[in-house]
C-alpha positions in Angstrom: 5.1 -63.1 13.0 5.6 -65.8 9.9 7.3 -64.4 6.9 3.7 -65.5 4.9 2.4 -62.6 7.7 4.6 -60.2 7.1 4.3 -60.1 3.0 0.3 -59.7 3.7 1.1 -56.5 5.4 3.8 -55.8 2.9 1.4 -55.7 0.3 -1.6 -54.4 2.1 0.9 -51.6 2.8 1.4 -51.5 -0.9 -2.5 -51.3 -1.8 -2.7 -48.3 0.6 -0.3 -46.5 -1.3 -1.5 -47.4 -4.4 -4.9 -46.5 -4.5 -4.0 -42.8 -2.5 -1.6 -42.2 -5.9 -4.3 -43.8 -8.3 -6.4 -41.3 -6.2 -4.3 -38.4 -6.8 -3.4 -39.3 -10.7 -7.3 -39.6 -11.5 -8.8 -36.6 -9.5 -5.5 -34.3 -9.4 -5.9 -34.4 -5.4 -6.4 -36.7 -2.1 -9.9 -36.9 -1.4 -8.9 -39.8 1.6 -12.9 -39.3 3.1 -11.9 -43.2 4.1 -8.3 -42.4 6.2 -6.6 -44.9 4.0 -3.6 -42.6 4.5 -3.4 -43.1 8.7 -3.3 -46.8 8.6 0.3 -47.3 7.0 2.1 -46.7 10.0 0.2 -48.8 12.3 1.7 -51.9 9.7 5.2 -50.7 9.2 5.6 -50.7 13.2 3.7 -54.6 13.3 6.3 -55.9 11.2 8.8 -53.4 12.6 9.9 -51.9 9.8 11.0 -48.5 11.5 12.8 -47.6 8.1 9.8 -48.0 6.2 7.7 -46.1 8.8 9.7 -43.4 8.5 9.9 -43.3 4.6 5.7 -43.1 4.3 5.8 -40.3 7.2 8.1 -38.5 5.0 5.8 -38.6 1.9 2.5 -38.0 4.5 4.1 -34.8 5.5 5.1 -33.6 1.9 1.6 -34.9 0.1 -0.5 -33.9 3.9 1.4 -30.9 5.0 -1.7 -29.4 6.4 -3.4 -32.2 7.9 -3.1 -32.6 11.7 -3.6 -36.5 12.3 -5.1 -38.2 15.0 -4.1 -38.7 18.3 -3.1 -42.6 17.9 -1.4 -41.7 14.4 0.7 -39.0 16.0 1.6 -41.6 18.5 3.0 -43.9 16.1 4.8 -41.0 14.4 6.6 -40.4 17.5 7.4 -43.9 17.9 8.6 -44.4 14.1 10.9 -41.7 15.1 12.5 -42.7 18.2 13.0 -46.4 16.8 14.9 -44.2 14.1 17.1 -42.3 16.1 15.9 -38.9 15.9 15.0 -38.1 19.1 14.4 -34.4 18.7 11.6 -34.5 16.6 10.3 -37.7 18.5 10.2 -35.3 21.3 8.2 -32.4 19.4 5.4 -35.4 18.4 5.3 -36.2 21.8 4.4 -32.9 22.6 2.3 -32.6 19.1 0.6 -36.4 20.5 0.0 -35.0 24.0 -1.8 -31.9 22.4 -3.6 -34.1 20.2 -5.4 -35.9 23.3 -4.1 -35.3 26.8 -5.2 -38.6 28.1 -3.6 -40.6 25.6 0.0 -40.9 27.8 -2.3 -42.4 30.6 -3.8 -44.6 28.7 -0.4 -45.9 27.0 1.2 -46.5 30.8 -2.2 -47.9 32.2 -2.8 -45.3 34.5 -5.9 -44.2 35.1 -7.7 -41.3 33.4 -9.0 -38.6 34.7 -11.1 -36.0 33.0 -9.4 -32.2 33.3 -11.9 -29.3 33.3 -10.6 -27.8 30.0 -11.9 -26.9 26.9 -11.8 -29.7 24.4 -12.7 -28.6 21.1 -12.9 -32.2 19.3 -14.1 -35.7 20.4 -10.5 -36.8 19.1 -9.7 -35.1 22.5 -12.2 -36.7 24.7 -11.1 -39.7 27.0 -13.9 -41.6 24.8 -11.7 -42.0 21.6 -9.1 -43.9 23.4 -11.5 -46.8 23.0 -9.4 -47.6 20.1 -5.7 -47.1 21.1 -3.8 -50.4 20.7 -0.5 -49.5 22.3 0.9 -50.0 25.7 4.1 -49.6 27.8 3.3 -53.4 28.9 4.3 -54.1 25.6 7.7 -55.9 25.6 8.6 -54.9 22.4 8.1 -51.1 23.2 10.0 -51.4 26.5 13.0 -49.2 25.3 10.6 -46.9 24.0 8.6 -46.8 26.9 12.0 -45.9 29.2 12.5 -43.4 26.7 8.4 -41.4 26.6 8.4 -41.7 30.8 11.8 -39.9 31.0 11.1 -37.1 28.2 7.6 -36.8 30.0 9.2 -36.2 33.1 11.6 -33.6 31.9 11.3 -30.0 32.4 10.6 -29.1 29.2 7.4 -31.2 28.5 6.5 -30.4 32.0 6.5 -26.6 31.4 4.8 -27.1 28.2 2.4 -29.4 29.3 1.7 -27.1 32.1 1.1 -23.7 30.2 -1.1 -26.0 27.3 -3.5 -26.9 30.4 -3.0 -23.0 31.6 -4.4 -22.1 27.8 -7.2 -24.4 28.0 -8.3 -23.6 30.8 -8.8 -20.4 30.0 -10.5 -21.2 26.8 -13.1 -22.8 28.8 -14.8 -19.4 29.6 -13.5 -17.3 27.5 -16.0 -15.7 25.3 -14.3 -13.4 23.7 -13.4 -13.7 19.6 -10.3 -12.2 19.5 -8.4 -13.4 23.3 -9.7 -16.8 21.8 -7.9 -16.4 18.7 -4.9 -15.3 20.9 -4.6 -18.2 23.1 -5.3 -20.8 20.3 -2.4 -18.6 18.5 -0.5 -19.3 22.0 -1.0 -23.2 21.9 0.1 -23.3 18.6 3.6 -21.3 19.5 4.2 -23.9 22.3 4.8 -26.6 19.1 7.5 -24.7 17.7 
């Protein structure tokens, strides 16, 4: 990438965060109906700016605490994160990313995907809205983050997770029930924590 390139992004970066404060200033709140605020770290991680990435995630997560992202944000979150060192809560996106959309981690290592009989209570979880995941372990420039993801999805603890999220879903499929529902949606949200 050309420095020319990289000040474009700089500045489109720039714009973003401008008009989500203009945004704020004028109307006292974010009312972000066009997901300006998602497309930031997509740019810091083209012009690898991992430091940057990881400053806008900290100001998303102060000015957005309640909003859950997408699946290909969370993604990038994790990423941002790993390239920063902080492994533990890449890990925790991971999992938050793998909750997110379960067929994402296939898509990412180019394996195939397979539909699992579980309740999916968004399209963001469907194997549809990977149409538009950019990101791939073929990547050479996310091969130490790739060695990383593979060996943290193989471990124990995101297998057991992953296991009793699946488990939970499952479940949810045909359960009819208000309250058992509101139980095992309060059960997927302890396996975050």
């Amino acid at each position: 990438m050309t420095p020319k390139q990289i000040e474009r992004i700089r500045t489109k970066i720039k714009r973003i965060r401008a008009a989500l404060v203009e945004e704020k200033r004028k109307f006292g709140g974010f009312f972000d109906s066009r997901g300006l605020r998602y497309m930031p770290p997509q740019l810091f991680i083209k012009i690898q700016d991992f430091k940057g990435g990881l400053v806008y995630l900290r100001w998303f997560k102060k000015n957005f605490p309640d909003d859950i992202g997408f699946p290909d944000f969370l993604f990038e979150w994790t990423l941002i994160l790993f390239k920063n060192g902080k492994l533990k809560d890449a890990e925790s996106k991971a999992i938050e990313t793998y909750f997110s959309n379960s067929y994402l981690i296939d898509k990412y290592f180019g394996k195939e995907i397979i539909p699992i009989r579980k309740y999916e209570y968004s399209n963001m979880l469907s194997s549809e809205f990977l149409e538009y995941f950019n990101y791939s372990s073929s990547q050479t420039e996310l091969n130490e983050f790739s060695e990383w993801f593979f060996n943290f999805l193989k471990s124990e603890r995101f297998q057991k997770i992953k296991e009793k999220y699946l488990e939970i879903n499952k479940r949810l499929l045909s359960e009819e029930d208000y309250e058992t529902r509101k139980y095992l949606l309060l059960e997927i949200d302890h396996l975050l924590k």
